[in-house]
N, C-alpha and C positions, 0 to 999 in steps of 0.2 A: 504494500500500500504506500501509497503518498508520504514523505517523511518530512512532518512536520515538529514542533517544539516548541513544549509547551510554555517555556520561561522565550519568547520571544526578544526581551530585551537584550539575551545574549547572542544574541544572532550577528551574524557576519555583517559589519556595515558599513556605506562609505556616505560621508557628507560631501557633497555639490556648494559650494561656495558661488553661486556666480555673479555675484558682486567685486568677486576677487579674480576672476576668471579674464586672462589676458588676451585669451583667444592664440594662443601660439599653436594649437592643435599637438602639442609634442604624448597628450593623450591618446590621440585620434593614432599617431603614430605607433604608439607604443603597443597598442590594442593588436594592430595588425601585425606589426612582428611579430608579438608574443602567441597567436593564434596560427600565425602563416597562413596570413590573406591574402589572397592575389589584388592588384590594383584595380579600379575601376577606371571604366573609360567616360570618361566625362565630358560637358561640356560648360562653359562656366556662362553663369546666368545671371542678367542684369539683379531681375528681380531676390537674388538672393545674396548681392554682393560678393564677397570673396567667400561663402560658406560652398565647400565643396568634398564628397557628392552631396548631392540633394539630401537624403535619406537613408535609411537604415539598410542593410540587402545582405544577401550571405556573404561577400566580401566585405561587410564593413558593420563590425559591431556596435563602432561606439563616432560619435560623431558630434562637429562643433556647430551650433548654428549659430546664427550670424543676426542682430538684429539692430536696427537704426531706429532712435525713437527722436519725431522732432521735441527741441527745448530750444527754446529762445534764453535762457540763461546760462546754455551750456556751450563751451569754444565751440563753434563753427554752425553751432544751434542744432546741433543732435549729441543725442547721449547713443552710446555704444552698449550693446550686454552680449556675450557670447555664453548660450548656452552647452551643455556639455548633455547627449541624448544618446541614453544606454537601456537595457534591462532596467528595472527596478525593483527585481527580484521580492514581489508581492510576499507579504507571510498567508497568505494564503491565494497560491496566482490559479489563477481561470486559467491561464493554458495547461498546465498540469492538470487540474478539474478535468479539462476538455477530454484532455488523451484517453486511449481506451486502450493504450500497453504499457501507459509509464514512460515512455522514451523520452517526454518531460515531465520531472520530479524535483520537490523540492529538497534537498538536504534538510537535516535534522539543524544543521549549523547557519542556514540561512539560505545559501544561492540555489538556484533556480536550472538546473542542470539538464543537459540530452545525450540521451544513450539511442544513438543511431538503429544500433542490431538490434533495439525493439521497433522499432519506426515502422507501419508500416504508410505513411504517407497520407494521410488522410486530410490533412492541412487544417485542422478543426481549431489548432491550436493559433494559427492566425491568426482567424475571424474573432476569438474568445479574446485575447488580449485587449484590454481595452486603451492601450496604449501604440496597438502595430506595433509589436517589436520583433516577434518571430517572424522570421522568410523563410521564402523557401527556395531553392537551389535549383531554380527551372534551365538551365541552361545545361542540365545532368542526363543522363538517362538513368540515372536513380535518385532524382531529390530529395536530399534530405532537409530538414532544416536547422536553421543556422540563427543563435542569440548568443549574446552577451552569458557569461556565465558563472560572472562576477570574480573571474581569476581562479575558480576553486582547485583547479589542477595544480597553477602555483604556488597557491597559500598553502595547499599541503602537502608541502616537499617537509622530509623530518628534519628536523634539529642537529647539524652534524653536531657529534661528539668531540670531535678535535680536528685541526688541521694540520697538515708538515707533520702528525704524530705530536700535536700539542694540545689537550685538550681546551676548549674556550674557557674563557674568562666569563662572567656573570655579563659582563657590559660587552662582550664581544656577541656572544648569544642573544642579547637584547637587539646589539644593531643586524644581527640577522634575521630576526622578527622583526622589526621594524622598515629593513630596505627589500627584505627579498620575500617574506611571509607575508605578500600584500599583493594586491592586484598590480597589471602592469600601469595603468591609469595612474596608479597614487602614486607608482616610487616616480613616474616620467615626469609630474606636474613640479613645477618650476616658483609658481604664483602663492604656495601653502592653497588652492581650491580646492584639494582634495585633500581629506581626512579618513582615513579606517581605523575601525576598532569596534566594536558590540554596539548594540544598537541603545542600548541605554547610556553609552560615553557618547554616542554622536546626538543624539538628543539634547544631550545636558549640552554639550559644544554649543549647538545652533543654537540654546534658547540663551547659553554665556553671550554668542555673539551677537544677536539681539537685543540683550540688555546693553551690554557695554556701548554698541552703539546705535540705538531705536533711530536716528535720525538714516543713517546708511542701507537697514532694511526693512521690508515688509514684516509684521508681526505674524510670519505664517511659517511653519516647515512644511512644504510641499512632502508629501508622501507620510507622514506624521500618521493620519488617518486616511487618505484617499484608499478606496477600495482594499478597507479593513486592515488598510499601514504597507508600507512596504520598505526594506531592507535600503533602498539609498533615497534618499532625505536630501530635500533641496531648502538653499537659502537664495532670495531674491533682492534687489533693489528696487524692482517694480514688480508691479501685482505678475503673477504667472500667469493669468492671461494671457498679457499684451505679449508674453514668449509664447504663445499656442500652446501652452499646457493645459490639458482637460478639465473642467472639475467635473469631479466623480463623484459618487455616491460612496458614504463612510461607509456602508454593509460591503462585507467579502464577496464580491462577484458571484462563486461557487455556492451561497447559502441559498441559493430560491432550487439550484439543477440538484443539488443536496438532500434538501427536504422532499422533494419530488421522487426522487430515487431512492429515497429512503423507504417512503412507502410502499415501493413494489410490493417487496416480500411478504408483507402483511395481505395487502392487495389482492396478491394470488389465491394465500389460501383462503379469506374470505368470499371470495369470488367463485372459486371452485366450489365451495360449501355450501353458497346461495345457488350456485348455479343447478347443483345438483337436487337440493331442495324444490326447486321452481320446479325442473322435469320430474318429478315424481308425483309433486300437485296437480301437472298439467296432465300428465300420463292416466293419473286415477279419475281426471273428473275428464278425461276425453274417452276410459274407455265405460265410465258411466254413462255418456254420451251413445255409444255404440251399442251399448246392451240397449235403450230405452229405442234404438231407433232401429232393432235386430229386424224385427219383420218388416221393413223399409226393400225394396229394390237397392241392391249392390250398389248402384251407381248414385245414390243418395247419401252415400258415408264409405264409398272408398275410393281412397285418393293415390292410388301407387295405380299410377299408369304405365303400360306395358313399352320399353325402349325399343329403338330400335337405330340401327346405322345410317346413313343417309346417302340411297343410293344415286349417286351423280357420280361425272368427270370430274376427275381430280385434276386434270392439266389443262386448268379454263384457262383465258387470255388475264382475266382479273388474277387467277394464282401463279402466271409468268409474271404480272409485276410484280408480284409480292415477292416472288422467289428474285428479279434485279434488285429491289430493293433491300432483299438480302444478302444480295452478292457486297451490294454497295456499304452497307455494314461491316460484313467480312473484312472487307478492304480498309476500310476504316478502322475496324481494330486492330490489324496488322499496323500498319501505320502505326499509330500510336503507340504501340509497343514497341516498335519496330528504333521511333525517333525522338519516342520520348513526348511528356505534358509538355515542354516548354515551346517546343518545335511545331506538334500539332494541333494545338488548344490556344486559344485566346486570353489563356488562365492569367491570373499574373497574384503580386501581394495584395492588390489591391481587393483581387475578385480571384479569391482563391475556391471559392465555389462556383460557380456558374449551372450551366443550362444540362448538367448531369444530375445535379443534388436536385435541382427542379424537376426533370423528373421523375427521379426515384420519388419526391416526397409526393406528386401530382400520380404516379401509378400507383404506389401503395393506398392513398385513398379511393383510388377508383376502383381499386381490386376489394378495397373493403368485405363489397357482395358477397364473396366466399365465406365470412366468418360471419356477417349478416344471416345469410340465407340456413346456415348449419344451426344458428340459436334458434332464429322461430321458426323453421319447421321440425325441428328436435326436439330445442328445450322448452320452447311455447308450443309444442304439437298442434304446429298449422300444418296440417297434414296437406289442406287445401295448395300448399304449394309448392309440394314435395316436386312436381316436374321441374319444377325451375334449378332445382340444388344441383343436378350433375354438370350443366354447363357454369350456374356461378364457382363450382370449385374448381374444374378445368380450368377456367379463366384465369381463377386466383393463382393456382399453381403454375403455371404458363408465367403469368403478371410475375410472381415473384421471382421464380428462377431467372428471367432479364435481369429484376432486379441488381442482384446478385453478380450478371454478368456488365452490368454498368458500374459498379459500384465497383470492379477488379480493373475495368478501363479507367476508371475516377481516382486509382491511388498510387501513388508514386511509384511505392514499395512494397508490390500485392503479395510478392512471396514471403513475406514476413508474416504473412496473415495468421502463422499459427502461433504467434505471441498472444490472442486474444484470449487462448488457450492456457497461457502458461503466466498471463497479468493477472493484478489483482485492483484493479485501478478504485476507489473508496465510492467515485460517485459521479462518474463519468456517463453521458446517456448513449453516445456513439458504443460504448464497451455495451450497454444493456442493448440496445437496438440489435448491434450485430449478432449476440446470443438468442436473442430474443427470433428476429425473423428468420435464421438459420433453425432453429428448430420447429415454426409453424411451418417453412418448406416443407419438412418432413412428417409434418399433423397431414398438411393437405396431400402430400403422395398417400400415403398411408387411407384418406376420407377416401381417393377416387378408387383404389389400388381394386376392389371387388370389380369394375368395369370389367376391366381389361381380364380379370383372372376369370371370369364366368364366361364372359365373350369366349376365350378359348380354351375355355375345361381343365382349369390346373387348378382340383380340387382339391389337392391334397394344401396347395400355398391359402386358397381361401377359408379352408380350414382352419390353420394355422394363424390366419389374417382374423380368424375371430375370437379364437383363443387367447391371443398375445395382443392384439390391439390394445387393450387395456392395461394392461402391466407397461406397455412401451411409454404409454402416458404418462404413467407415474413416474417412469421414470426420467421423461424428456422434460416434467415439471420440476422435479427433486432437483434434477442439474442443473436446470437454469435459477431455479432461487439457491441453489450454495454456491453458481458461479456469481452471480452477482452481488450476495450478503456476505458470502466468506463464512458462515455461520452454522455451525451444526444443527443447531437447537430449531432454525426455521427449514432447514433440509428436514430434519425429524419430521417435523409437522409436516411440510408437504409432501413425504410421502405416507406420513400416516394416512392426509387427508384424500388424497387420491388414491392410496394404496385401497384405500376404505369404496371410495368408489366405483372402483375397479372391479372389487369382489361383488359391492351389492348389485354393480350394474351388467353382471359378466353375462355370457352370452347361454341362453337356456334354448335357444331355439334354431333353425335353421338357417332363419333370417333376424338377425338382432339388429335393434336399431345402434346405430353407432357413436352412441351419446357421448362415452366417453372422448370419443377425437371431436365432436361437438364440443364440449365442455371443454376441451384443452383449445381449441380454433379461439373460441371467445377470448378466453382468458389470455392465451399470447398476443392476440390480436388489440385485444383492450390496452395490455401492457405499451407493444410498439406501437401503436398508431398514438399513442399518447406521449412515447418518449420522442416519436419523432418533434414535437412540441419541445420536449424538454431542451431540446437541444440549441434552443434557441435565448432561453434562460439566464442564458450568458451574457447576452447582446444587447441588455436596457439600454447602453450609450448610443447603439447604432440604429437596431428596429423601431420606427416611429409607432406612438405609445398607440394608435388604433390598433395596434398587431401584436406588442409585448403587452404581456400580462403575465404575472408569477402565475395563473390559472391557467396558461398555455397550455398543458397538456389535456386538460378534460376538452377545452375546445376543439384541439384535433382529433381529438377521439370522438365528441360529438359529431361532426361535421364529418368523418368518415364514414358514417351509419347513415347519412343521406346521401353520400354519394356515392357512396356504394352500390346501396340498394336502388337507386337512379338509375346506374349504368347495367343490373342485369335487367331491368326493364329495356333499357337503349338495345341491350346486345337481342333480349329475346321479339323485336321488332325487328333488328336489322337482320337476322336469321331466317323472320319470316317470311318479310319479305324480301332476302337473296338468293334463299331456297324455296320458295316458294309452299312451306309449311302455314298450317294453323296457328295463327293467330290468339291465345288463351287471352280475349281482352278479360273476362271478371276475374280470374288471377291476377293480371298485371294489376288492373287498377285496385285490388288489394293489396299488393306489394306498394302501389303509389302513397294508397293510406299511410303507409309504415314509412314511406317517403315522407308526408308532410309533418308527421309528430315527431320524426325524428326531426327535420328543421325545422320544426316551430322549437322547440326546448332545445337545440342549438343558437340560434338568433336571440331567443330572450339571456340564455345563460350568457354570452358575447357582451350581447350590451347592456344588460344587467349589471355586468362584472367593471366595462365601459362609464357606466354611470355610478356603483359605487368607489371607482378609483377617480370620480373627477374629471375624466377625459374625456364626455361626452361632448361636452359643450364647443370644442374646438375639434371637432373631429372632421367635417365638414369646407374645410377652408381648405385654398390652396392646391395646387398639383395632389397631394395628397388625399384631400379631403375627397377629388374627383376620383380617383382609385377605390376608399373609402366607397363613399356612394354606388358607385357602379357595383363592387362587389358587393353586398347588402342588399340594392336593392335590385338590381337585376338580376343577381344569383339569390336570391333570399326571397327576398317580401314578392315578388312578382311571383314564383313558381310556385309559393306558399297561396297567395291568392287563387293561383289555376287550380290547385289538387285539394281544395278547402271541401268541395261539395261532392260528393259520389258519381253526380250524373257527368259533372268535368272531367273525374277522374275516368268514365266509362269512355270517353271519345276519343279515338287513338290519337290525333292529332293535338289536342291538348296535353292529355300524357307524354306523347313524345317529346312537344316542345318543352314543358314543366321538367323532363325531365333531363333534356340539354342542358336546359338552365342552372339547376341544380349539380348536376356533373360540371358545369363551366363555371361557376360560381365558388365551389371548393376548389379548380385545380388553378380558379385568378388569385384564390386566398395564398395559394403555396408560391404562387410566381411574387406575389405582395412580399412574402415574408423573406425569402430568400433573396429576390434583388430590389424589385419596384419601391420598397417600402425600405430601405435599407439607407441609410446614413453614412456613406464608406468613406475613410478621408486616406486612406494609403499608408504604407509605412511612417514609424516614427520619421520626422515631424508631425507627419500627417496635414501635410496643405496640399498635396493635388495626386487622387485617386485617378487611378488608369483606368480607362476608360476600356467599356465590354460589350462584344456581341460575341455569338457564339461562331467559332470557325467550321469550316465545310468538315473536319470530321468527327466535329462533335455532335454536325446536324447528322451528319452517314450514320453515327451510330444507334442514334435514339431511333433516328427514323428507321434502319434497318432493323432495331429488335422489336418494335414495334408490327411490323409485315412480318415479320418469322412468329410472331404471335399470331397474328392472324391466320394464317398459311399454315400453323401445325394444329391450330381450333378448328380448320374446316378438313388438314388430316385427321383429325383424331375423330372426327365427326363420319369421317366413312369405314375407319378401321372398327370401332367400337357402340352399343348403344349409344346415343349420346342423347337422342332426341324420341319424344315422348312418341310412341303413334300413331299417323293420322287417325280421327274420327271416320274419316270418309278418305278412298285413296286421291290422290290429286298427285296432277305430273309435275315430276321434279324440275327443275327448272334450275341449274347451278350459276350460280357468277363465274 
């Protein structure tokens, strides 16, 4: 875990003088020796005077900026400040939070340290710093990244015992603590700007040197308390401001993604215990339902409609595109691999996420439908729409295995990926997310896996598949709550608590229902679609407040149960009519139902939550406020209006529009959160963000997994039952 400590005031620390600060850079120099930086190629900029480079970058840890303030009092009527911009080695830093292998970690003694051979590149740790200090090394074909790291490889060279065979003197020993047991910054600085020693001597220093002389500085130590203190401590002559330094918020960065991820583990096995409770209530008063309505006609209370394959041509002109636009993918991930993020991708420090992490977070909520569709017709035994489950979970499983594969083109360092395995990171939502949707991959193989096994008579594995189904759950729950808590005590419990379910829900029949991967679908599904939320946590300085909220994660999760269930409405429309299938409109617009209650108690809890933090009232204004708007009310309050009444929800064309809306409205919210709505100012200094769209193989790639989705849902649609059948035969008719 994260190494922190708890007497903080002893921690590694260097005081910032820049009132005393000559601007000689003999710092700037010393950093790069001492590190072996290679130089930048620069160019030198009216607007920044002699401060040069611009910015922070993997060549360049530590750096002077340069600033002119007019004064009519002062020779030539400017005052001079040369700031000194490094790490600030947080006592509790949001980049290390962020990581989900440790490869950034704080020492127990203060600095803020990276261990490469954990990395695998996920660049999380960028976007979290609320200062841009970490980069990342795009010019690599393995990027890693590159901070300031407060000397600690220096400072802890040991104490020789003697030199020439003499051992030191007490005062010899001290000046080698004092010149070589220090950062390279401190022993190179010329001016007395830079001071080290524990954080409680540099405290006492700044507020000495404040007192002595209040006319010469500001009454503030910069870093004192910004984002819950950090290890170097700045003195100013003018407000920090007017130097572009941030003001932050006194709470620890880390404390909202914390508290959030704390609760998983609780989370789970509560959830699991209600969930399993509700399918048993629902199971007793639906099959009291069935006895009362026994001497009914079959087709007045049974709802397992009989599958079947879907006989068409498989090599229509519609699945040659899909298959070039899979070629075009192909190509594009080769690429990429092949020359590396910095070469292929648009990415930079500025926009170290882009229009990949948009996706993933815009398909994970559209795939939602899969663990939607497995709660209410399992665990609310809507039996009524049991036809729709086999293509929402194809989908979902399809939906996420991409994921998965964008998310290996999105990282630097994907062969490292099996550190997530082997970290133990405290409170990280990237570390939960990746455990997390890695084992609902394998709920949803596992929910479709009878298809395919019945389809071709391997009775002995469907056997086996009903036996063991249940025990796999308990046990793919137990792992993920001990990989994320580190805790016996709640691994105990979740597999007491599933073990328990397992047994009481085991399979007594030929055909059992498959509650148990039901129950686990929700619950993992609940967990990621909510940390994907979490993840964001971090970013109060940067995500404009319509979109941060420390309740971020319930709203993603909310908001995934409408778009979800949206889009297996959208897919069983465009099915019907591309194959020229039945049409189930009083299903759908039963499932549209489940559409509007789901976003009505998403919209109220948003801005409910909007209006008790205060932010309602300026939400509206502005470039922003139009972003605002549009999402609300054209993905919102408009499709909510359409699916209000029955008879709306009965008219395909309403539903369908309602239900565009609805799907486009959750996937503007992710584009919001990720770039449109994002606040980005670039590496430390932070005065001019690089500017982003997304390159030709970022588009090849999305777009190509996207058509291999499609393309292997309408394979899998002629290999295997997938689709319910007709009432009446009618000719097939393939795209």
């Amino acid at each position: 875990m994260t190494s922190t400590n708890t007497d903080t005031g002893k921690s590694r620390s260097t005081l910032v003088d820049i009132a005393s600060c000559i601007g000689c850079r003999a710092c700037q120099v010393a950093c790069k020796q001492w590190n072996d930086r290679d130089g930048e190629s620069t160019t030198l900029e009216d607007s920044l005077g002699f401060q040069n480079p611009a910015m922070l970058s993997a060549k360049t840890y530590t750096l002077i900026t340069f600033h002119e303030m007019l004064n009519d009092k002062a020779a030539g009527g400017v005052d001079y400040a040369f700031a000194m911009r490094r790490c600030l080695h947080c006592l509790e830093p949001a980049c290390a939070s962020a990581c989900p292998t440790q490869a950034l970690f704080r020492q127990s003694d203060g600095p803020v340290t990276y261990n490469a051979d954990r990395c695998i590149g996920c660049r999380y740790c960028v976007w979290a710093c609320p200062w841009g200090v970490p980069t990342a090394e795009w010019d690599s074909l393995a990027p890693k990244i590159h901070k300031c790291t407060h000397c600690a490889d220096r400072c802890d060279q040991p104490l020789p015992a003697a030199r020439n065979g003499t051992a030191l003197t007490d005062g010899e020993s001290q000046r080698f603590k004092d010149s070589i047991q220090v950062p390279a910054c401190v022993k190179a600085c010329p001016a007395d700007a830079l001071r080290y020693g524990t954080r409680d001597e540099m405290l006492a220093e700044g507020r000495r040197r404040i007192a002595a002389r209040p006319e010469k500085y500001v009454d503030h130590i910069y870093g004192e308390h910004e984002a819950g203190g950090t290890s170097v401590l700045y003195l100013s002559a003018v407000p920090f401001e007017k130097l572009g330094f941030p003001a932050l918020q006194d709470e620890p960065y880390p404390a909202k993604s914390a508290a959030a991820l704390g609760a998983v583990p609780p989370a789970v096995l509560a959830l699991g215990a209600l969930l399993g409770t509700a399918y048993s209530f629902f199971k007793r008063r639906t099959a009291a339902v069935a006895h009362a309505n026994a001497e009914l006609p079959a087709a007045h209370h049974d709802f397992h409609p009989a599958f079947e394959a879907l006989r068409a041509k498989l090599l229509t002109p519609f699945n040659w595109a899909m298959l070039a636009l899979v070629a075009v993918g192909v190509i594009s991930i080769v690429l990429r691999l092949g020359f590396g993020l910095g070469a292929t991708t648009h990415l930079s420090n500025s926009y170290p996420w882009g229009l990949w992490i948009v996706f993933d977070l815009v398909w994970i909520a559209l795939a939602a439908g899969a663990f939607a569709t497995a709660g209410i017709i399992y665990v609310f035994q809507r039996k009524d729409l049991y036809s729709l489950g086999r293509c929402a979970v194809l989908l979902g499983f399809l939906s996420y295995s991409f994921v998965t594969v964008t998310l290996i083109a999105d990282l630097g360092l994907p062969w490292h990926f099996y550190q997530l395995a082997l970290q133990a990171p405290e409170h990280s939502a990237m570390f939960e997310v990746s455990w997390c949707v890695g084992l609902y991959v394998s709920i949803l193989l596992l929910e479709f896996l009878p298809v395919p096994l019945e389809r071709y008579g391997y009775t002995t594995l469907l056997a086996a598949w009903r036996r063991w189904q249940g025990v796999y759950v308990a046990f793919a729950v137990t792992l993920f709550i001990y990989m994320l808590s580190r805790n016996v005590i709640y691994a105990v419990l979740a597999a007491a608590t599933f073990g328990t379910l397992a047994w009481i829900f085991r399979a007594r029949d030929e055909n059992p229902e498959p509650i148990l991967l039901a129950i686990a679908a929700v619950t993992l599904s609940t967990m990621h679609q909510s940390s994907l939320g979490s993840l964001f946590l971090l970013m109060p300085d940067k995500l404009a407040s319509q979109w941060w909220s420390p309740v971020m994660p319930i709203s993603f999760f909310l908001s995934s149960i409408a778009a979800g269930t949206a889009v297996v409405i959208l897919v069983e429309m465009a099915i019907a009519r591309g194959w020229r299938r039945q049409l189930r409109v009083p299903q759908l617009a039963a499932l549209g139902q489940i559409t509007f209650w789901s976003l009505l108690v998403y919209l109220v809890f948003r801005l409910g939550d909007m209006v008790v933090r205060g932010q309602f009232g300026g939400a509206f204004s502005g470039r922003l406020g139009a972003l605002f708007i549009t999402e609300i009310v054209v993905g919102g309050i408009v499709p909510l209006a359409m699916l209000a009444r029955e008879s709306q929800r009965l008219r395909r064309r309403t539903l369908m529009i309602a239900s565009l809306l609805v799907a486009g409205g959750v996937a503007f919210n992710r584009l919001n959160v990720v770039l449109l709505a994002m606040n980005l100012k670039g590496p430390m200094p932070q005065f001019g963000p690089e500017p982003y769209f997304p390159s030709l193989v970022e588009w090849g790639i999305s777009i190509g997994l996207i058509a291999a989705t499609i393309f292997l849902f309408g394979l899998a649609a002629r290999l295997v039952p997938l689709l319910p059948v007709h009432e009446a035969e009618q000719k097939v008719v393939a795209l």
